[in-house]
C-alpha positions as CSV (number, residue, x, y, z in Angstrom):
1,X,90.8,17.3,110.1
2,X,90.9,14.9,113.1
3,X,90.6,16.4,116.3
4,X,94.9,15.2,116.8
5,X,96.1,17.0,113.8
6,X,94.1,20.0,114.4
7,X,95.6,20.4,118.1
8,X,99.0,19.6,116.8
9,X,98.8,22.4,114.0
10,X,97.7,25.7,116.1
11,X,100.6,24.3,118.6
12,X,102.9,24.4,115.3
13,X,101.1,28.1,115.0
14,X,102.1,28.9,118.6
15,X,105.7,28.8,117.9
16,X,107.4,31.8,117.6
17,X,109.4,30.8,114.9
18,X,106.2,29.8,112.7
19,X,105.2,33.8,113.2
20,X,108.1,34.7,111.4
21,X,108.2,32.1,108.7
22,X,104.3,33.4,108.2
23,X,105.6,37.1,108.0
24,X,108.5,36.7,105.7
25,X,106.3,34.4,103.6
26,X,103.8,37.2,103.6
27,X,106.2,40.0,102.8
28,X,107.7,38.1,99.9
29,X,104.0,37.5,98.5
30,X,103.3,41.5,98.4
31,X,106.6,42.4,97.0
32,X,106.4,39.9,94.3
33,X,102.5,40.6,93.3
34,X,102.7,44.8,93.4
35,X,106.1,44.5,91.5
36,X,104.8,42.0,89.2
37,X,101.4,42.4,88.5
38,X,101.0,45.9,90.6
39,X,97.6,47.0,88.7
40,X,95.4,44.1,89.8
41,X,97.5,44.7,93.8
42,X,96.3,48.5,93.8
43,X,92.5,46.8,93.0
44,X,92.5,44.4,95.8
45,X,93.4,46.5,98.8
46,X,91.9,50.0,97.6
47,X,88.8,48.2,96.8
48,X,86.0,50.1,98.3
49,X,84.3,47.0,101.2
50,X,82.5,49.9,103.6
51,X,79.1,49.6,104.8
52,X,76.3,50.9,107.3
53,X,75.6,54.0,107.8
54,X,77.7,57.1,107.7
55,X,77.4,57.7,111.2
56,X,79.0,54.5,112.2
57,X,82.0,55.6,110.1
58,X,82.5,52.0,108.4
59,X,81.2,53.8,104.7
60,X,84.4,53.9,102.7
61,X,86.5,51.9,104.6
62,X,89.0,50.0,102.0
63,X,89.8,46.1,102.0
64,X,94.0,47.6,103.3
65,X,92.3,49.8,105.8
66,X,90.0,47.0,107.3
67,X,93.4,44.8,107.8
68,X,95.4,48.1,109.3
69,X,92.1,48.7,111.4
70,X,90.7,45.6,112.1
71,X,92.3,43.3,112.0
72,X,95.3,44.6,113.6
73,X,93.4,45.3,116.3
74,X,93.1,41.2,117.1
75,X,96.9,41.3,117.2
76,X,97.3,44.1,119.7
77,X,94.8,42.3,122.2
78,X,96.8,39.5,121.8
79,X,99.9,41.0,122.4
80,X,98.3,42.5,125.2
81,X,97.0,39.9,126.8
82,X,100.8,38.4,126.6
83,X,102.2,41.9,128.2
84,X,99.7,41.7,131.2
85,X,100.6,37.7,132.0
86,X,104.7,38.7,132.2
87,X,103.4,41.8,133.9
88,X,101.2,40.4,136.2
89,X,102.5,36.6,136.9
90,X,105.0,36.4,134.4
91,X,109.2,37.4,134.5
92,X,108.3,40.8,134.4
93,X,106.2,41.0,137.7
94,X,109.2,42.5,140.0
95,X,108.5,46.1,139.1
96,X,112.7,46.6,138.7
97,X,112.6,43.9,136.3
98,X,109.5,45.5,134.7
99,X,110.7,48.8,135.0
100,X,113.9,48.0,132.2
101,X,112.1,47.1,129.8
102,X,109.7,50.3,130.0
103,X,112.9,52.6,130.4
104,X,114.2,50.2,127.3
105,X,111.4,51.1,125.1
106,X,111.2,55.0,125.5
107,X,114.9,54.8,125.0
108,X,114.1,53.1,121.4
109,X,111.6,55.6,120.8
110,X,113.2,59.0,121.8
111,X,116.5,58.4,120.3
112,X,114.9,56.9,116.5
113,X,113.2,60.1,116.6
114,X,116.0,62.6,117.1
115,X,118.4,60.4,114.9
116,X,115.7,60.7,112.1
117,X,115.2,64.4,112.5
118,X,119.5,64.9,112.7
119,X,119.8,62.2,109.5
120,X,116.9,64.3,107.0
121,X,118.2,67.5,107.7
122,X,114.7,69.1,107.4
123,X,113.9,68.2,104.3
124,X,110.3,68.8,102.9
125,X,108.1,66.7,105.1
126,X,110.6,65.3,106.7
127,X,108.8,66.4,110.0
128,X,105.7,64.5,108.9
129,X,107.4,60.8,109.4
130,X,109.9,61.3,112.7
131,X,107.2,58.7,114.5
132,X,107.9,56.2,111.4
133,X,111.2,54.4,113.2
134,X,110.1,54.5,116.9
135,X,108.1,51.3,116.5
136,X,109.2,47.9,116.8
137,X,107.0,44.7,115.3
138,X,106.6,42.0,118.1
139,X,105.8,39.7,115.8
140,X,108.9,39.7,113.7
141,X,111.5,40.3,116.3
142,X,110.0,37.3,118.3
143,X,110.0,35.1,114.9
144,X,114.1,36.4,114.6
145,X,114.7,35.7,118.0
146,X,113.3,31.8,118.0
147,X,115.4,31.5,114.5
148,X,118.4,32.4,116.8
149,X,118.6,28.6,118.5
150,X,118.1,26.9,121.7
151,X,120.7,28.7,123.7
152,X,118.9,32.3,124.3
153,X,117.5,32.6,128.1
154,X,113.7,32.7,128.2
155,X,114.7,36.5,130.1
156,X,115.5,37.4,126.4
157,X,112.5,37.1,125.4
158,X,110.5,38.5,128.3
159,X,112.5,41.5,127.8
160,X,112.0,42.0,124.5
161,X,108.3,41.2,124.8
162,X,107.7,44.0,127.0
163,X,109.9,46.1,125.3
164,X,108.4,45.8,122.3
165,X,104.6,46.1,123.8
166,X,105.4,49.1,125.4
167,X,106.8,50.2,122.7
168,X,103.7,49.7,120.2
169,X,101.9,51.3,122.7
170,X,103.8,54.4,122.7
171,X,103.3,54.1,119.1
172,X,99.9,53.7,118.9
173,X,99.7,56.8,121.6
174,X,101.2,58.5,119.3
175,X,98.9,57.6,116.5
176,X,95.9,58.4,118.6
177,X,97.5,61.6,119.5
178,X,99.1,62.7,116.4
179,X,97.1,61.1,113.6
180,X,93.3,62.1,115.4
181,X,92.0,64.7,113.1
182,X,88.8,65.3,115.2
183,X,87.8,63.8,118.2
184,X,83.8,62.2,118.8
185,X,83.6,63.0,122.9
186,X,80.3,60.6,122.2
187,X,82.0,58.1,120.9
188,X,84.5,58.0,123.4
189,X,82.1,57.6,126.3
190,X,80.8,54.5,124.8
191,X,83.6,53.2,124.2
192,X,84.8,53.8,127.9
193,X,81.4,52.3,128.6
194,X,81.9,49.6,126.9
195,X,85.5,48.7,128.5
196,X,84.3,49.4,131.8
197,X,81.6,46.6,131.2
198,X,84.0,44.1,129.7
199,X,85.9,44.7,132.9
200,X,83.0,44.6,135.0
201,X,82.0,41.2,133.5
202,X,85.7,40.0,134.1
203,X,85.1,41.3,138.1
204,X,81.9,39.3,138.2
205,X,83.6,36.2,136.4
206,X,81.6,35.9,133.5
207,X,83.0,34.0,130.8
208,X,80.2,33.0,128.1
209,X,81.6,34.9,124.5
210,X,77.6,35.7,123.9
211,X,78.2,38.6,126.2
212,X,82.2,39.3,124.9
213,X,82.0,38.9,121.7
214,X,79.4,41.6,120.9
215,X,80.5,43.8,123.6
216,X,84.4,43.6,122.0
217,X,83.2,44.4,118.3
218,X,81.1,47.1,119.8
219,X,84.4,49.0,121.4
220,X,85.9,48.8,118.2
221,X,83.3,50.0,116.4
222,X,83.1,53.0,118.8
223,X,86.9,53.7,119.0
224,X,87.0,53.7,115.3
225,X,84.3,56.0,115.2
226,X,85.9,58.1,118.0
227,X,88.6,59.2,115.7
228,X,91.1,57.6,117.5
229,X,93.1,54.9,115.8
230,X,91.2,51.1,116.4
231,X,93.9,49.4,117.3
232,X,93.8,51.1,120.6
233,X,90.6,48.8,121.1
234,X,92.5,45.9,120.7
235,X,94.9,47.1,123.4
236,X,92.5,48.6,126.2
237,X,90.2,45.1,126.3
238,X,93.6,43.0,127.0
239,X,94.5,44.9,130.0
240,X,90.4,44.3,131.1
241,X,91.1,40.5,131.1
242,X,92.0,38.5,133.9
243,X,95.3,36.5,133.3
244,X,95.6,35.4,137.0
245,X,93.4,32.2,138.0
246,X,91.3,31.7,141.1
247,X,91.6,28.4,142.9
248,X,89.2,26.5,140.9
249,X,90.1,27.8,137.6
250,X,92.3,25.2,135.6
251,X,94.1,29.0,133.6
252,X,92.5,32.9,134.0
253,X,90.3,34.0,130.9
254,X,93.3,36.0,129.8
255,X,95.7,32.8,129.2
256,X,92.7,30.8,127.4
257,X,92.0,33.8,124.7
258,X,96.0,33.7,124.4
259,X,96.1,30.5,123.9
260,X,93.3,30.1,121.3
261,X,93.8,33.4,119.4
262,X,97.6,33.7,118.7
263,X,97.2,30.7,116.0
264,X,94.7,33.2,114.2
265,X,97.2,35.9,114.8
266,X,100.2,34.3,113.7
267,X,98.3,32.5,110.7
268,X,95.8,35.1,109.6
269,X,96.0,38.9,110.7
270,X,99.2,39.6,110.6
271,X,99.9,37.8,107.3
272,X,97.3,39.7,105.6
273,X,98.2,42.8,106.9
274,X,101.9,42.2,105.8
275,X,100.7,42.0,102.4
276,X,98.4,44.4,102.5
277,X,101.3,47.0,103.6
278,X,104.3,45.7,102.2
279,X,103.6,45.7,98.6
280,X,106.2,48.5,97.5
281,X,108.2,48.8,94.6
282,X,111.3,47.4,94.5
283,X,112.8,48.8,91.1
284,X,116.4,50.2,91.5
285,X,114.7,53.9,91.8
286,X,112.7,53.0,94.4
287,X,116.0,51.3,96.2
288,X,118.2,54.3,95.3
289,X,116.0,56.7,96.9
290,X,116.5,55.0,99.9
291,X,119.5,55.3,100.0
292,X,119.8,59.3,98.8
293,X,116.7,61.0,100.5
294,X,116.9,62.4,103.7
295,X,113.4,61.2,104.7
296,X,114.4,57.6,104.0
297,X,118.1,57.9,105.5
298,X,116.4,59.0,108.5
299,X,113.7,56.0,109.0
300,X,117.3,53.7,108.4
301,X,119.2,54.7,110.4
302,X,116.7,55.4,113.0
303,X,115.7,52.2,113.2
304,X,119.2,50.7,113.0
305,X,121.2,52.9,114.6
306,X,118.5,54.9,117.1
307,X,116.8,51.5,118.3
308,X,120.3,50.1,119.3
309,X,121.4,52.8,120.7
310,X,117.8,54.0,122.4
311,X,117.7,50.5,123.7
312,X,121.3,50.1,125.2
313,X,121.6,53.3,126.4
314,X,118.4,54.0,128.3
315,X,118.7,50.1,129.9
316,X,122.4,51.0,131.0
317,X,121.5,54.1,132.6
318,X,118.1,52.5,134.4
319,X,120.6,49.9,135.8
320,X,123.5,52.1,136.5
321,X,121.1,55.0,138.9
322,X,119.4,51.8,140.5
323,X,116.0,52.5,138.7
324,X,115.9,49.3,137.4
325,X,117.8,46.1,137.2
326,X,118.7,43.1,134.4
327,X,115.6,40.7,135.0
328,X,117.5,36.9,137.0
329,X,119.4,35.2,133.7
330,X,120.1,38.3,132.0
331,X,122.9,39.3,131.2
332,X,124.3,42.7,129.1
333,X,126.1,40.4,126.2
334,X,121.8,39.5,125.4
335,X,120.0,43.4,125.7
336,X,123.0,43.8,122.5
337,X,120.6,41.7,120.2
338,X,117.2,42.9,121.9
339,X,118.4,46.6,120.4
340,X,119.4,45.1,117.3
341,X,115.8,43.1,117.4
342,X,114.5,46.2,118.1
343,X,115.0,48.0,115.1
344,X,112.7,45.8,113.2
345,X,110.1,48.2,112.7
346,X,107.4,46.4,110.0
347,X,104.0,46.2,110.9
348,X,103.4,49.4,112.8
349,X,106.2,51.9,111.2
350,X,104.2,50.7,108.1
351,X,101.3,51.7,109.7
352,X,102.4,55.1,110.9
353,X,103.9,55.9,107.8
354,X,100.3,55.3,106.1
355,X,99.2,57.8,108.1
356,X,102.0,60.1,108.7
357,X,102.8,61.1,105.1
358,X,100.6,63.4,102.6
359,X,101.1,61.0,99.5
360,X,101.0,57.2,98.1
361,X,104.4,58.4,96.8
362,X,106.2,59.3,100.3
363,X,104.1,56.3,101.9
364,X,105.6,53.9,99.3
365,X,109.4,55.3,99.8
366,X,108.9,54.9,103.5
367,X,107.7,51.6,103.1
368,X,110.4,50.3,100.8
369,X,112.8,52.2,103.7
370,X,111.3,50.4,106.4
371,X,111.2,46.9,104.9
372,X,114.8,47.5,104.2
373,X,116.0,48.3,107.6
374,X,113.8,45.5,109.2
375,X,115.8,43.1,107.0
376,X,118.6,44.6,108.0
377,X,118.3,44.2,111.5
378,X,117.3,40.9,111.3
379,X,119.8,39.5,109.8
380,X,122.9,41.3,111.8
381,X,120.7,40.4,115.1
382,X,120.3,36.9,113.7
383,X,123.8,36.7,113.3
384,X,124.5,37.6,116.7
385,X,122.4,35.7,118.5
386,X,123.6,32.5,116.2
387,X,127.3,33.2,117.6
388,X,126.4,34.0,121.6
389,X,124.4,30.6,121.3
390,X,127.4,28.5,119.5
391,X,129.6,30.8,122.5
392,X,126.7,29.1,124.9
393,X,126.9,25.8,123.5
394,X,130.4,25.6,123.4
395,X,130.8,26.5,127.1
396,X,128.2,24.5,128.6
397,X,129.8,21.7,126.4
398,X,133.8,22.4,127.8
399,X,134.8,20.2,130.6
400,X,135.2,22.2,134.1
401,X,138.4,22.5,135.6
């Protein structure tokens, strides 16, 4: 491919909008091949692809859990190298205007919680899953949000970027918190060795990948082996990059591995790990239980109901006591379809449902419950933002008198 057409296709895979198109195209892939052909799905992702020896704890490890640990852990480091740019440099670098969007997200996760445990009523291992709706998928809600037309402010999506980061790193707190059987204290001190030299080599401005490279896969392989969930890996290294430039530097390390990874995120990890997670049956039992028990009541209207209201109500109250204040160009008609946005949970309710649940069976119905409120709130936030930006373009288009 010429050198042209290769630049002008990972640009195409920058766009927000191509994320989503990847995702949905993904998600419609798994449902069609586990409900069609489920037998050869089941072989594919449970296939057995460990190695090494048992004390590196990669023996075992299945093709789905390789794309839930590993892979994933490529989209949180990008993600979090996106966080620390609006953090540091970015729309969010006011700490009030930083501050909502923190206050926004622990909104969205306390209220999806205690609307879940209110909606299943204690039913049987209902307690297992109240972490399943507190997430919300960056990738998705920024694919839905670019679908929603040139009229939403570039604040919009600031805020819902750090919303959502946050918010997957609550999540995954929760998951190393809640879902860590056993802890390796070993383990964990290489692995903070191993940060703490990433970092170090950031300080000293090295930049040559012979010495990042190895150093990044051997945190990962130490955080897995830790006990704590991978992903975390992913996470801790972004926040050890430098995303602010010194004088002769044309962009800070942290904007270049932006830059050149989220085409692979966009185009490769999440993709697979969409249909790796979201192959669920989609037979009128499978839809009916969603609808009738508890445990999946609770994950839908946590996510639509709990987010929105999470969301809205924390940001209101941040504003309103002076905590915090709407970032310049937002305004509270566009934090309505950031809670909507919110409540599309995907990648890592899927995740935390894996984990969360004693069965394939429950994992499977909170799956096909998650997948349904994602659509859900995708379309009713899509639907919103498509009438506040005709509302936009209509204004900006009326003559002034």
């Amino acid at each position: 491919m010429p050198l042209r057409s290769r630049d002008e296709f990972a640009e195409f895979l920058r766009q927000e909008t191509t994320g989503g198109v990847f995702l949905l195209g993904a998600t419609v892939l798994a449902l069609v091949w586990a409900n069609v052909a489920g037998g050869s799905y089941d072989d594919v992702w449970h296939a057995d692809l460990g190695f090494g020896p048992s004390w590196l704890h990669l023996d075992g490890l299945t093709a789905a859990k390789w794309a839930a640990d590993g892979l994933l852990a490529i989209f949180f480091f990008v993600a979090g190298l996106e966080l620390k740019r609006e953090l540091v440099v970015g729309e969010l670098s006011d700490r009030r205007s930083a501050t909502l969007p923190v206050v926004a997200a622990l909104g969205g996760m306390v209220a999806p919680a205690v609307i879940y445990l209110a909606v299943s009523r204690g039913a049987p291992g209902a307690s297992d899953g109240w972490a399943i709706p507190v997430a919300t998928d960056i990738a998705f809600a920024l694919g839905v949000l670019a679908l929603g037309g040139a009229h939403v402010p570039t604040s919009v999506r600031a805020f819902l970027l750090g919303l959502a980061v946050v918010d997957d790193l609550g999540a995954i707190a929760l998951i190393a918190i809640l879902f860590t059987t056993s802890l390796e204290a070993v383990w964990l001190l290489v692995a903070a060795v191993g940060i703490g030299l990433y970092a170090w080599g950031q300080r000293r401005r090295w930049t040559s990948p012979l010495l990042y490279v190895p150093l990044s896969v051997a945190v990962w392989v130490a955080v897995h082996a830790s006990g704590v969930h991978a992903t975390v890996a992913g996470i801790a290294l972004a926040l050890a990059t430098r995303v602010r430039a010194d004088p002769e530097e044309e962009c800070a390390p942290g904007i270049r591995l932006e830059h050149r990874l989220h085409p692979v995120s966009v185009a490769v990890v999440v993709p697979i790990f969409a249909v790796s997670a979201a192959g669920v049956s989609l037979a009128p039992a499978a839809l009916r239980d969603v609808v009738t028990e508890p445990i999946t009541q609770g994950i839908v209207v946590g996510l639509l109901v709990g987010k929105f209201v999470g969301v809205l109500g924390a940001s209101w109250l941040a504003v309103r006591v002076g905590l915090a204040r709407l970032p310049t160009g937002l305004a509270w008609r566009d934090v309505m379809p950031v809670g909507l946005l919110a409540g599309i949970g995907y990648t890592v309710s899927l995740l935390i449902a894996s984990l969360a649940l004693p069965d394939e069976e429950s994992v499977e119905s909170a799956a096909t419950a998650v997948l349904v409120a994602s659509a859900l709130a995708s379309v009713i936030a899509l639907a919103v933002l498509r009438r506040q930006g005709r509302k936009a373009a209509s204004d900006s288009g009326s003559p002034r008198t």
